[in-house]
Backbone as JSON Lines, residues from 0, in Angstrom:
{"i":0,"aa":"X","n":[0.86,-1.18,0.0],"ca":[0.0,0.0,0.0],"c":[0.9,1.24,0.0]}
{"i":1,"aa":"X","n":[0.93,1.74,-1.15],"ca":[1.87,3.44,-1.13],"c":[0.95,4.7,-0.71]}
{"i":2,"aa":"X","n":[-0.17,4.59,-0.23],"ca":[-0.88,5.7,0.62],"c":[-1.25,5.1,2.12]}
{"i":3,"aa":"X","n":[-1.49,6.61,2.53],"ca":[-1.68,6.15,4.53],"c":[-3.67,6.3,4.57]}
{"i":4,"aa":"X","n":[-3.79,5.47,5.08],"ca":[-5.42,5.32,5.61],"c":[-5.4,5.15,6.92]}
{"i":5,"aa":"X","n":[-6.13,6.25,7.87],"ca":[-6.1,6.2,9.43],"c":[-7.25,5.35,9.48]}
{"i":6,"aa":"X","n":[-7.24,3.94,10.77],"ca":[-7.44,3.18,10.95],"c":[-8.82,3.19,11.26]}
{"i":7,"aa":"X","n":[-9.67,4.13,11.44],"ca":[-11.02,4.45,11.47],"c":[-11.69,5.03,9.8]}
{"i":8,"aa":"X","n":[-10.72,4.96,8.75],"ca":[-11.52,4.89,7.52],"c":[-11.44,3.62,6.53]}
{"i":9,"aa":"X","n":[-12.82,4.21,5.82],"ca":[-13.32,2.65,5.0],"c":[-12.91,3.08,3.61]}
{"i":10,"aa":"X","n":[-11.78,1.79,3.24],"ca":[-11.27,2.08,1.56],"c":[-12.2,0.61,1.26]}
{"i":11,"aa":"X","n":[-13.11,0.97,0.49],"ca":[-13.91,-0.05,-0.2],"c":[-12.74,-0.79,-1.55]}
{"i":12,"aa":"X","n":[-13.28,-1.68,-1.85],"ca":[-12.19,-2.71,-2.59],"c":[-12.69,-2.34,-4.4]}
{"i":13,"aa":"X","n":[-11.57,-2.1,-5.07],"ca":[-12.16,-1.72,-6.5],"c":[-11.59,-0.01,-6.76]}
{"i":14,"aa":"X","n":[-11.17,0.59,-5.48],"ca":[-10.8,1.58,-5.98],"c":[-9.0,1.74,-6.23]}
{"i":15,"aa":"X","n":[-8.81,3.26,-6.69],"ca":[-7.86,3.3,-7.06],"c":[-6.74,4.37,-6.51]}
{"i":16,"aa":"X","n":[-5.89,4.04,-5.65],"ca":[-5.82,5.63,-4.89],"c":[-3.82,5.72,-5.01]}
{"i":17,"aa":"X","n":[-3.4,6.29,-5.56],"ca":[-2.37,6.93,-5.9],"c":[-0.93,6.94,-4.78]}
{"i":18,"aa":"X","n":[0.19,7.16,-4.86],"ca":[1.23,7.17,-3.98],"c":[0.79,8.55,-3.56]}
{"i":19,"aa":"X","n":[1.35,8.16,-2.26],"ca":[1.18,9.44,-1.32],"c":[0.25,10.19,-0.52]}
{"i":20,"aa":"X","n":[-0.85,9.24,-1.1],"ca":[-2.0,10.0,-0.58],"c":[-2.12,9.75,0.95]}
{"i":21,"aa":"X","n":[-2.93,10.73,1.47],"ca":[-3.43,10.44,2.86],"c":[-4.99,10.7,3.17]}
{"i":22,"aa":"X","n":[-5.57,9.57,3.62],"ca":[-7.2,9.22,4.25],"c":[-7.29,9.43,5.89]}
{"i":23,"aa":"X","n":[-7.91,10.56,6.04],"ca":[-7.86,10.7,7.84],"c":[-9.36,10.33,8.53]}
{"i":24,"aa":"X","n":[-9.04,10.53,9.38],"ca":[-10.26,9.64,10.38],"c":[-11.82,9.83,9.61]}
{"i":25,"aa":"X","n":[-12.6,8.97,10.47],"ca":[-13.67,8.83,9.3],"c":[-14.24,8.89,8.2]}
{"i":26,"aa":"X","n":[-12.96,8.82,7.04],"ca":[-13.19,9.16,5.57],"c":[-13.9,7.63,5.11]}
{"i":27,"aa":"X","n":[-14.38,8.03,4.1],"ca":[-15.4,6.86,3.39],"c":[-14.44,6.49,1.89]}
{"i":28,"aa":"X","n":[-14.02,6.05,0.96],"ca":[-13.71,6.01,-0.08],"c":[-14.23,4.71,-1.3]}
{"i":29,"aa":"X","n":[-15.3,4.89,-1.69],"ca":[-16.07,3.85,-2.24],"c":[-15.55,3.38,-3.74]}
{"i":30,"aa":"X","n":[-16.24,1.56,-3.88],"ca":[-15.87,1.65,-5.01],"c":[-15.81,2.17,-6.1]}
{"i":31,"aa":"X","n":[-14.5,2.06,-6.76],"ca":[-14.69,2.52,-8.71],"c":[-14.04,3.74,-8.64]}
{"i":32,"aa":"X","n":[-14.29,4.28,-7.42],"ca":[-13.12,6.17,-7.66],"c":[-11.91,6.26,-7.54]}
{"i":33,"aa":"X","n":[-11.39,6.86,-8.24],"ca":[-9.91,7.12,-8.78],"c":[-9.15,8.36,-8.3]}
{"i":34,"aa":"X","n":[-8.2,7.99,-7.55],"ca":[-7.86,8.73,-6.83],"c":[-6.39,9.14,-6.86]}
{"i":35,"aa":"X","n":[-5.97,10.19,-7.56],"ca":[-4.62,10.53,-7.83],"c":[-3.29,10.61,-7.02]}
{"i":36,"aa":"X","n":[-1.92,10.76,-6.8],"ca":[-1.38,10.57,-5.85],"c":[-1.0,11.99,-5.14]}
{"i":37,"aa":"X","n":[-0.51,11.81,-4.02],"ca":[-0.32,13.12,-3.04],"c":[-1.95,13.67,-2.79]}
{"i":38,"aa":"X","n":[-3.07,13.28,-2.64],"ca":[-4.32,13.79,-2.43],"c":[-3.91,13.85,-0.72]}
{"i":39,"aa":"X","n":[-4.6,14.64,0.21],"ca":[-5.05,14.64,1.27],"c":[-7.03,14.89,1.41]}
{"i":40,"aa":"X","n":[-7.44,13.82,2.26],"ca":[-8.69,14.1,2.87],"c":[-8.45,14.26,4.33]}
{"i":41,"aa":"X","n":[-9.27,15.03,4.8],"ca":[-9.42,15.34,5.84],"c":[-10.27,14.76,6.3]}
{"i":42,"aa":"X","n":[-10.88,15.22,8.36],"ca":[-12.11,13.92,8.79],"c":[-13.43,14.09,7.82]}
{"i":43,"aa":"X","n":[-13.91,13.1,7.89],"ca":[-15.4,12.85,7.66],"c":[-15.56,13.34,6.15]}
{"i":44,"aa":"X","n":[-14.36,12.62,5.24],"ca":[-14.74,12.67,3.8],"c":[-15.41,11.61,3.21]}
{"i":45,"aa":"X","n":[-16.57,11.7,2.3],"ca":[-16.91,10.71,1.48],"c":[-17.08,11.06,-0.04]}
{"i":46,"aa":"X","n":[-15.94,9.86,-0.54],"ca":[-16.1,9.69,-2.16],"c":[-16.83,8.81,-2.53]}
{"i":47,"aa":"X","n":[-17.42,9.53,-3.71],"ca":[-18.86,8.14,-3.95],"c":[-18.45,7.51,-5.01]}
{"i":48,"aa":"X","n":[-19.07,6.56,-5.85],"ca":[-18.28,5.22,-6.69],"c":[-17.96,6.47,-8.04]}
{"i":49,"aa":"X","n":[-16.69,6.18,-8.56],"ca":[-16.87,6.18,-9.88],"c":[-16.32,8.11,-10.23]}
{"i":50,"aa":"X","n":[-16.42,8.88,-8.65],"ca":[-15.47,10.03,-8.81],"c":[-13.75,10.06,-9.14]}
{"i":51,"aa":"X","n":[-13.68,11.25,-9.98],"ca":[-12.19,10.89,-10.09],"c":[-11.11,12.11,-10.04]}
{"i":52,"aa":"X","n":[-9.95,12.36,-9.64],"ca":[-9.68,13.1,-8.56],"c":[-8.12,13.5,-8.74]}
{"i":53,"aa":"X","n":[-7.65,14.39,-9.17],"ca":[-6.3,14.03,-10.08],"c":[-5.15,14.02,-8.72]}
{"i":54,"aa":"X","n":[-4.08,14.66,-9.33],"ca":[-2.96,14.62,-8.05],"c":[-3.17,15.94,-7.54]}
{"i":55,"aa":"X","n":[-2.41,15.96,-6.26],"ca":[-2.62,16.45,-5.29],"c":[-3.82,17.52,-4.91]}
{"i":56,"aa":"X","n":[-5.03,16.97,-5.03],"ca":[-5.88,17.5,-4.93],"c":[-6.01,17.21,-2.82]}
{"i":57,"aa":"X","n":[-6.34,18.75,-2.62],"ca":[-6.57,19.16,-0.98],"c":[-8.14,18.62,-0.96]}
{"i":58,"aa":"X","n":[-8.77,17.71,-0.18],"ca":[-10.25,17.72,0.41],"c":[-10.25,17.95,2.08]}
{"i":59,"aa":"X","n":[-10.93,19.57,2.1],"ca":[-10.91,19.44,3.76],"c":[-11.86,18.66,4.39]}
{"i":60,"aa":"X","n":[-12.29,18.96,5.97],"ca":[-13.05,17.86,6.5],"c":[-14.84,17.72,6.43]}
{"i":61,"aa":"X","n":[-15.37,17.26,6.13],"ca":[-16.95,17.4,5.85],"c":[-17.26,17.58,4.72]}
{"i":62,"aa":"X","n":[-16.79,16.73,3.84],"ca":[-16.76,17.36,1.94],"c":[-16.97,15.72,1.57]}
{"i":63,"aa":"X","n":[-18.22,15.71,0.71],"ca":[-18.96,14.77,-0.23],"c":[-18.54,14.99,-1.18]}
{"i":64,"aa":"X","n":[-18.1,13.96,-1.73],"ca":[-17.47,14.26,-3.39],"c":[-18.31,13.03,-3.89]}
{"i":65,"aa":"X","n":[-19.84,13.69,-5.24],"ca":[-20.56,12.34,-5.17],"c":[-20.76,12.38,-7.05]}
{"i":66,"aa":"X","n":[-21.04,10.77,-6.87],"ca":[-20.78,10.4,-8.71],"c":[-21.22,11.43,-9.76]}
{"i":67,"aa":"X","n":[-20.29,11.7,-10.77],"ca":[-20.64,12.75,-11.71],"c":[-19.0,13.96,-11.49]}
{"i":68,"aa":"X","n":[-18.52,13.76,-10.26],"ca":[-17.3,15.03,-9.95],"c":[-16.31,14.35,-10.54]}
{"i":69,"aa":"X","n":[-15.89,15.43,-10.99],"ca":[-14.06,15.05,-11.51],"c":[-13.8,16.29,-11.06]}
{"i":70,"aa":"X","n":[-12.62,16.52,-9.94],"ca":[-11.38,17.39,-9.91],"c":[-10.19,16.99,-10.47]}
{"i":71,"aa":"X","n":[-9.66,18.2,-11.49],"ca":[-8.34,17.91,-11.98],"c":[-7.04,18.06,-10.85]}
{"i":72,"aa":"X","n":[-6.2,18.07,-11.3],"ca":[-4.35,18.57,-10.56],"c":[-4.56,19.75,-9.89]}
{"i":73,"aa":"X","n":[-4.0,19.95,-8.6],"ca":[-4.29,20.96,-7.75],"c":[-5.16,21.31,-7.09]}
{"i":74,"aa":"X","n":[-6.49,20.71,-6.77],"ca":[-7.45,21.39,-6.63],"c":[-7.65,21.44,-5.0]}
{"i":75,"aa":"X","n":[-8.29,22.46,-4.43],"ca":[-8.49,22.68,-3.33],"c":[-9.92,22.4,-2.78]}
{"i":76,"aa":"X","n":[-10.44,21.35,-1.94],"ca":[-12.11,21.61,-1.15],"c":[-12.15,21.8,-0.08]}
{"i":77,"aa":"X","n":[-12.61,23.21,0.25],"ca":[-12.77,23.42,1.39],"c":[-13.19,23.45,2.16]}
{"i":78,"aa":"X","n":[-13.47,23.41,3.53],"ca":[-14.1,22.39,4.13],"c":[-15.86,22.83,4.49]}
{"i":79,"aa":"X","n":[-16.38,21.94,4.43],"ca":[-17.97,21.67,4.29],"c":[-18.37,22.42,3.25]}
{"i":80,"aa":"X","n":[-17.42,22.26,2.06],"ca":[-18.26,22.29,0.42],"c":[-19.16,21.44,0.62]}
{"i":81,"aa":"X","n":[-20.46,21.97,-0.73],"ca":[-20.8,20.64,-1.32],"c":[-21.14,20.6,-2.59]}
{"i":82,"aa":"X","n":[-20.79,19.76,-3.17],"ca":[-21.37,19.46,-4.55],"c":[-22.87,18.32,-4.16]}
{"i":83,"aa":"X","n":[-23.29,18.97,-5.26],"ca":[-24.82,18.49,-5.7],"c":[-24.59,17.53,-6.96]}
{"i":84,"aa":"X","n":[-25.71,16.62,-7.09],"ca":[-25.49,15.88,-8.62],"c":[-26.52,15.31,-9.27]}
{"i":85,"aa":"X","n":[-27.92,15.7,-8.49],"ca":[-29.15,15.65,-9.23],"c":[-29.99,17.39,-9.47]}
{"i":86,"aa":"X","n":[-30.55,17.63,-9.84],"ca":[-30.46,18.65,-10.46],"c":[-31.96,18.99,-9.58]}
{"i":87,"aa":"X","n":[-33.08,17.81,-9.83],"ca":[-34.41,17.91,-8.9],"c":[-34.69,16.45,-7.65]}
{"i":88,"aa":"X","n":[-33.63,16.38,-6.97],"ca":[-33.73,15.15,-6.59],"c":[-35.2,15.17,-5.81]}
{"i":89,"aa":"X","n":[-35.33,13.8,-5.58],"ca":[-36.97,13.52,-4.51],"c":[-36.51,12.52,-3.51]}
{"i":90,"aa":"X","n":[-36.8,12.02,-2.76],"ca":[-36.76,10.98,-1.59],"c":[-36.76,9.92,-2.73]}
{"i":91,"aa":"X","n":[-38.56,9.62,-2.72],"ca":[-39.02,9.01,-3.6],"c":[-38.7,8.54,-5.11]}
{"i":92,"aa":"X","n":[-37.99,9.52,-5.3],"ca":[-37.89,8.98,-6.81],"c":[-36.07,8.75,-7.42]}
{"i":93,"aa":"X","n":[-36.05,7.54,-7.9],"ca":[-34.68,7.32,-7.89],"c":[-34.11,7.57,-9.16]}
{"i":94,"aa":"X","n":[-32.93,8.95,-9.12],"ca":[-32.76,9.52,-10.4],"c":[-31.59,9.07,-10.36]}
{"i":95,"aa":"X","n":[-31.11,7.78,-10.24],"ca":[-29.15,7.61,-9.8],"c":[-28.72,7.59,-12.08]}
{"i":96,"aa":"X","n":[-29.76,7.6,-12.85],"ca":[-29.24,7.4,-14.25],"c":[-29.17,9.14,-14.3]}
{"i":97,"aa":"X","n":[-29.37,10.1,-13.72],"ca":[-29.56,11.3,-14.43],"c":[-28.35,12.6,-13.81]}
{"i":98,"aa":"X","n":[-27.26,11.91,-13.2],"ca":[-26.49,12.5,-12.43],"c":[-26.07,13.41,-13.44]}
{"i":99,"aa":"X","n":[-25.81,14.63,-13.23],"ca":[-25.22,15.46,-13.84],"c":[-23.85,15.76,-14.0]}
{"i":100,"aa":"X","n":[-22.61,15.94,-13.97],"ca":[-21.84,16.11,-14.51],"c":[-20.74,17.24,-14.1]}
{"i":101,"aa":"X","n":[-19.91,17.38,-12.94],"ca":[-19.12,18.67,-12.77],"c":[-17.84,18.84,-13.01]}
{"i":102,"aa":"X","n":[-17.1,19.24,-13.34],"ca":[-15.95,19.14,-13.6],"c":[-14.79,20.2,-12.9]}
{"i":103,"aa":"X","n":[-13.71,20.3,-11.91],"ca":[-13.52,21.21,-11.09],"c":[-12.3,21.01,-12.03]}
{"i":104,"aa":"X","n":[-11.52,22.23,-12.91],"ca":[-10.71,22.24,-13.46],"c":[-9.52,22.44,-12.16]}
{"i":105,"aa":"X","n":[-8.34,22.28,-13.08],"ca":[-7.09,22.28,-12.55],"c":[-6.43,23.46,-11.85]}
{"i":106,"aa":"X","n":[-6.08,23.61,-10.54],"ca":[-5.48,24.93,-9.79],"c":[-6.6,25.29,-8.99]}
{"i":107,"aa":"X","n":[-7.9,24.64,-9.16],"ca":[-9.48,25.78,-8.97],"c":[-9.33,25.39,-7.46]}
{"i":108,"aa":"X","n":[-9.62,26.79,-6.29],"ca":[-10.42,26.28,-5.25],"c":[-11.59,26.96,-4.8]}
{"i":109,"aa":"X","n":[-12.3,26.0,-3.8],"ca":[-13.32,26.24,-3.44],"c":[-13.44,26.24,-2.24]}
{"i":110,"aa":"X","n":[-14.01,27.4,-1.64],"ca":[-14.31,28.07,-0.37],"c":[-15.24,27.14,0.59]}
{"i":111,"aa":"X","n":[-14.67,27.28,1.94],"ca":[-15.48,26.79,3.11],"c":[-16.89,27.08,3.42]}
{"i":112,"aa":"X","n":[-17.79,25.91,2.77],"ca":[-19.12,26.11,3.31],"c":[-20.08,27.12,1.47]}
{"i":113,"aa":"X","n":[-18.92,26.21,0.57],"ca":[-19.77,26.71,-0.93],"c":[-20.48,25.53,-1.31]}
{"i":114,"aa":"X","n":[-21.1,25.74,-2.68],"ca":[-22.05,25.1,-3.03],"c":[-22.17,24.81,-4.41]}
{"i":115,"aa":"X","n":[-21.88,23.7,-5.17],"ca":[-22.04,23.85,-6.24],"c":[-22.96,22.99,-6.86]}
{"i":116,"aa":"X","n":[-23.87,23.69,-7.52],"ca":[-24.98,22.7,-8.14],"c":[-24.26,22.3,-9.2]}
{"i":117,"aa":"X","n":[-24.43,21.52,-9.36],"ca":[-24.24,20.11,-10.28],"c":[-24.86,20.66,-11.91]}
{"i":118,"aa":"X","n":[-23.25,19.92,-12.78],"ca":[-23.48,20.45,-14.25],"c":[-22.83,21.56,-14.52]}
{"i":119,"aa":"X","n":[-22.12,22.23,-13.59],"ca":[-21.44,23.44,-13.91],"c":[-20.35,23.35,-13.53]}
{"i":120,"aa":"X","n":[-19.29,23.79,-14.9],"ca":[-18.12,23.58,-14.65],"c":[-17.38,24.95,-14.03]}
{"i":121,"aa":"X","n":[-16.1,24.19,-12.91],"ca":[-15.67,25.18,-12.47],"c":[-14.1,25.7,-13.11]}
{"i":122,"aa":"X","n":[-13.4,26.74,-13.78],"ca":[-12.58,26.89,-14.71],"c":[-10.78,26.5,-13.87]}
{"i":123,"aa":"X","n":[-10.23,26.47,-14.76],"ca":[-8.65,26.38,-13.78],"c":[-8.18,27.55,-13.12]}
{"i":124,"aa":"X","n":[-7.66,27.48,-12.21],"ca":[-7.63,28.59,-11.43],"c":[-8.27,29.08,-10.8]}
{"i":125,"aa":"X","n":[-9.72,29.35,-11.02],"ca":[-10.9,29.88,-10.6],"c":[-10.84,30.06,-8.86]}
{"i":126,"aa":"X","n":[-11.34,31.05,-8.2],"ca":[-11.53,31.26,-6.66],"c":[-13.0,31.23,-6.48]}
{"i":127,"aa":"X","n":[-13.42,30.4,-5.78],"ca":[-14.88,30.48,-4.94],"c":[-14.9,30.88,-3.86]}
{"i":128,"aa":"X","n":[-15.43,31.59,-3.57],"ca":[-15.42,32.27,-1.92],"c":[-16.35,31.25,-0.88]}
{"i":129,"aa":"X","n":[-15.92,31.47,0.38],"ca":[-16.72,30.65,1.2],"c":[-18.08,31.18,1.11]}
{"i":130,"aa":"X","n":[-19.01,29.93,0.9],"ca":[-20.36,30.4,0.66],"c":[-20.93,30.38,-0.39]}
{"i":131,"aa":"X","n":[-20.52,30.86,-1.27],"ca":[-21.1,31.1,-2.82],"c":[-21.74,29.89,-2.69]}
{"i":132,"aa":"X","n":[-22.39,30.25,-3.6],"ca":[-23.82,29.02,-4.6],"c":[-23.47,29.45,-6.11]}
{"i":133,"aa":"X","n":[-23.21,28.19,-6.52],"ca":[-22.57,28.48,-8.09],"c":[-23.69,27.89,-8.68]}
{"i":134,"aa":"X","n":[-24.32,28.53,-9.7],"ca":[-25.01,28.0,-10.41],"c":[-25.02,28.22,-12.21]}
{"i":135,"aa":"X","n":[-24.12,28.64,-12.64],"ca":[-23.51,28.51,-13.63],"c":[-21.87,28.34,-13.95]}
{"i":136,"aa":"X","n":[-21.7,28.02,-14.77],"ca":[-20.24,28.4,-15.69],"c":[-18.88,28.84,-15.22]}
{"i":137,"aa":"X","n":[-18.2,28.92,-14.32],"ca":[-16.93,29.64,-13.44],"c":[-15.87,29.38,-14.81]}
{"i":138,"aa":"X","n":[-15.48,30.8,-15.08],"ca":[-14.13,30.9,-16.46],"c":[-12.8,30.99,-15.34]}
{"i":139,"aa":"X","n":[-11.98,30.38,-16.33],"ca":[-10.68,30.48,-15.98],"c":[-10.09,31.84,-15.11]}
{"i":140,"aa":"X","n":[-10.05,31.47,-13.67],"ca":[-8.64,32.73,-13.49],"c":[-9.99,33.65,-12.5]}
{"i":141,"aa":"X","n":[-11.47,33.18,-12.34],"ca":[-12.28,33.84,-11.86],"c":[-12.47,33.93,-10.78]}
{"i":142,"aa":"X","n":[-13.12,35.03,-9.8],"ca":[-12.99,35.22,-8.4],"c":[-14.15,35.78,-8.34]}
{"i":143,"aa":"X","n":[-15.5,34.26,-7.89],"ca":[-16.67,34.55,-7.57],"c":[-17.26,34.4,-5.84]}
{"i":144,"aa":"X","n":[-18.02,35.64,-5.42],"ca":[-18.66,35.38,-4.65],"c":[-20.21,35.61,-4.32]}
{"i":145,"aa":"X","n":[-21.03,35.29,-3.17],"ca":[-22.84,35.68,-2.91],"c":[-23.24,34.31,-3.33]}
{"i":146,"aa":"X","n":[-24.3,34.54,-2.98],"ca":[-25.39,33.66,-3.34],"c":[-26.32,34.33,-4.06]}
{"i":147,"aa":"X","n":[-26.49,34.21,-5.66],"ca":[-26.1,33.76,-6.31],"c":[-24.39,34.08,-6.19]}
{"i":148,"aa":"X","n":[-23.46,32.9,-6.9],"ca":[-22.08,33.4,-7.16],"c":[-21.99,34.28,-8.09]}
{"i":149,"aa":"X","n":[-21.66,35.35,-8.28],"ca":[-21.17,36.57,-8.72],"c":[-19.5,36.72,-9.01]}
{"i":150,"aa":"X","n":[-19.39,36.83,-10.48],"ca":[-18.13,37.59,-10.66],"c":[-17.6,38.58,-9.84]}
{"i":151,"aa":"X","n":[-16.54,38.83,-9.39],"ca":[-15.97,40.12,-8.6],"c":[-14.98,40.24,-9.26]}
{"i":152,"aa":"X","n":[-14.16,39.91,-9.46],"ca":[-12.34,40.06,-10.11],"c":[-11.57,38.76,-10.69]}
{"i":153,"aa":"X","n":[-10.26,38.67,-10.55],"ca":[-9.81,37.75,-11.5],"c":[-8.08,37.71,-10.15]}
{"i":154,"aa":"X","n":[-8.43,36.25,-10.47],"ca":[-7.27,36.02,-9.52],"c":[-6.15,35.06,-10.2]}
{"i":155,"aa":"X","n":[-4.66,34.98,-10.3],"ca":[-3.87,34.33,-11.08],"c":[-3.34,33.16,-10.26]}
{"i":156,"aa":"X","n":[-2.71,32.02,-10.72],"ca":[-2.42,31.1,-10.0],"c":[-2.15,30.52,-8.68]}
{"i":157,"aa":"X","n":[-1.45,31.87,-8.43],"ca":[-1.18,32.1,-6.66],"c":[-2.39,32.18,-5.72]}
{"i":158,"aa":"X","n":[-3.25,32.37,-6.59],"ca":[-4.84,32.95,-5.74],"c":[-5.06,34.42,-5.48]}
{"i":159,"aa":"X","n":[-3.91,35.16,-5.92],"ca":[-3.99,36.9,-5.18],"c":[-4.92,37.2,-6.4]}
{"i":160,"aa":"X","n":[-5.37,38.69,-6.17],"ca":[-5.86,39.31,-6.76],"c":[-5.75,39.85,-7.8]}
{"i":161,"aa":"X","n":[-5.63,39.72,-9.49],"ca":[-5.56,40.54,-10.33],"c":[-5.92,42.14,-10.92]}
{"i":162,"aa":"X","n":[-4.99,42.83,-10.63],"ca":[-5.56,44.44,-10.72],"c":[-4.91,44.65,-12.2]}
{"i":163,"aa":"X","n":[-5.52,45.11,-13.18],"ca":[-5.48,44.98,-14.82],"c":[-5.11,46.72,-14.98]}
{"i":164,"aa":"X","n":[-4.08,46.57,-15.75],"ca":[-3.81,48.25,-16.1],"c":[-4.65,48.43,-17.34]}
{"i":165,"aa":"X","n":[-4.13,49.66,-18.1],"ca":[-5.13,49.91,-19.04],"c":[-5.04,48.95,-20.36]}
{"i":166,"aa":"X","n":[-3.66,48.72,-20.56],"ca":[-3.32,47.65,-21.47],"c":[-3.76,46.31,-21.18]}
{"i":167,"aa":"X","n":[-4.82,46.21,-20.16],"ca":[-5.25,44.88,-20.11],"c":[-4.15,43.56,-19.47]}
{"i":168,"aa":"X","n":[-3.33,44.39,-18.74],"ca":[-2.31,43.21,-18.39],"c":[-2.33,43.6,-16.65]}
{"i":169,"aa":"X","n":[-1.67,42.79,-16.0],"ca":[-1.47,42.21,-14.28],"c":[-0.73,41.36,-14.48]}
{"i":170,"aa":"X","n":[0.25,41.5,-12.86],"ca":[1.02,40.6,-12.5],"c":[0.48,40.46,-11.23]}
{"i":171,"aa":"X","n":[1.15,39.37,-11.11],"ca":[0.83,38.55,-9.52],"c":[2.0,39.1,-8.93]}
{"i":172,"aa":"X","n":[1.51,39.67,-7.61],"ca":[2.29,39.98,-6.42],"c":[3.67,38.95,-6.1]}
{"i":173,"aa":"X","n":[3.08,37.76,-5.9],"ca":[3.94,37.26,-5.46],"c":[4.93,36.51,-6.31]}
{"i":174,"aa":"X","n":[4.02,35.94,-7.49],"ca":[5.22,34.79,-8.53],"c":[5.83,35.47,-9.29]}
{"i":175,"aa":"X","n":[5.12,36.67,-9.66],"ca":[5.83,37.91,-11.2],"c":[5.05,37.25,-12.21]}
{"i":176,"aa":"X","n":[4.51,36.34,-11.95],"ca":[3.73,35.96,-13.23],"c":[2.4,36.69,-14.0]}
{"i":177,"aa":"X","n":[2.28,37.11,-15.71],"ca":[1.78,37.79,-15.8],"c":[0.66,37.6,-16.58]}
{"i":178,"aa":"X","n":[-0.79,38.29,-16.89],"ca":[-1.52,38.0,-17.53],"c":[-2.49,38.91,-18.38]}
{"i":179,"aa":"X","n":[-3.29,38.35,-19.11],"ca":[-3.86,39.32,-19.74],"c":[-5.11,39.07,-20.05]}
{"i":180,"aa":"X","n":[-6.12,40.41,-20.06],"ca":[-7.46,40.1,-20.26],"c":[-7.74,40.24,-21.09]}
{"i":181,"aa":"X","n":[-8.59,39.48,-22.05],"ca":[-8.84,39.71,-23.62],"c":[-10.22,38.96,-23.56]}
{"i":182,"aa":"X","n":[-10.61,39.84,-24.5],"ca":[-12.52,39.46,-24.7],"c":[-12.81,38.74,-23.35]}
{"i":183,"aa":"X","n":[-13.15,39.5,-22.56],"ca":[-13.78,38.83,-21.23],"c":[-12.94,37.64,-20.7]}
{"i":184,"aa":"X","n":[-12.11,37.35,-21.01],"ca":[-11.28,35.88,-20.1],"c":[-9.8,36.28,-20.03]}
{"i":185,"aa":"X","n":[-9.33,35.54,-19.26],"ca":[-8.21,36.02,-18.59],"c":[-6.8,34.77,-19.24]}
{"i":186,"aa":"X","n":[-5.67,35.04,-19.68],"ca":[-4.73,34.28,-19.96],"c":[-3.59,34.52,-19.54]}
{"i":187,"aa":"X","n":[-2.57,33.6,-18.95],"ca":[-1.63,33.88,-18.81],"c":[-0.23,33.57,-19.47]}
{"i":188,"aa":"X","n":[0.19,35.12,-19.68],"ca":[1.37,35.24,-20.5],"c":[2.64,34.63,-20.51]}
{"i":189,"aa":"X","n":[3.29,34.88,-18.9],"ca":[4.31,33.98,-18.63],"c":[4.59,34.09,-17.12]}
């Protein structure tokens, strides 16, 4: 076994979980999900069958990751996210064929105690603030918050804040790395 599982969590048989990773107390990890290496979960995580989860993706503690999620490389969950994955669920009525579909691109994190309905992808890089309710589309490099989630600004790899001169360009405080805004989306230069 090249990952650590604390002795109070359940690795169901069938999955797939990467060097390095670490499973902390009461995590759940069910069959069929794929699980990249260097991941950390924190307490009281559950992956449901068939999620898949690249490398070193952060899950803090109280975070459902349920069929239909893919996080790419890097990604951050913070703690008591949740993703959604039926769109009108009922008690009664069993929609497990109609799961929708999310996709948390690469670098993206997501804020303590957000929300993302299901079917909407979140972009690379992207910042969610604690709280937000996403219910559409998150572009690359974006820094949404409220309920509804709301655009506010544009944040670059580091997570700081992008402040755009008139030429449409920003650097990040801290890496020097630089970028540029063009037709509404954000790219980075070098």
């Amino acid at each position: 076994m090249d990952y650590f599982a604390h002795e109070t969590a359940v690795i169901d048989a069938g999955c797939t979980i990467g060097k390095g990773t670490k499973i902390w107390h009461f995590s759940h990890i069910m069959a069929d999900s794929i699980i990249g290496e260097n991941c950390n979960f924190g307490q009281n995580v559950v992956v449901s069958p068939k999620v898949v989860l690249g490398n070193n993706v952060k899950v803090q503690n109280n975070v459902s990751i349920y069929t239909g999620v893919t996080c790419e490389d890097d990604v951050f969950l913070g703690p008591s996210m949740v993703f959604t994955n039926v769109i009108n669920p009922r008690s009664a009525i069993n929609r497990r064929n109609e799961y929708a579909k999310t996709i948390v691109m690469q670098g993206a994190s997501i804020g303590a105690n957000a929300t993302i309905v299901c079917g909407h992808n979140i972009g690379k890089f992207a910042f969610i603030g604690a709280g937000a309710v996403v219910t559409k589309d998150i572009p690359n490099f974006a820094l949404v918050v409220g309920n509804p989630a709301k655009q506010i600004g544009w944040v670059g790899e580091y997570g700081h804040r992008l402040n755009f001169d008139e030429n449409q360009t920003a650097v990040c405080p801290e890496s020097g790395q630089e970028y540029i805004l063009k037709n509404e989306l954000v790219y980075r230069l070098k």
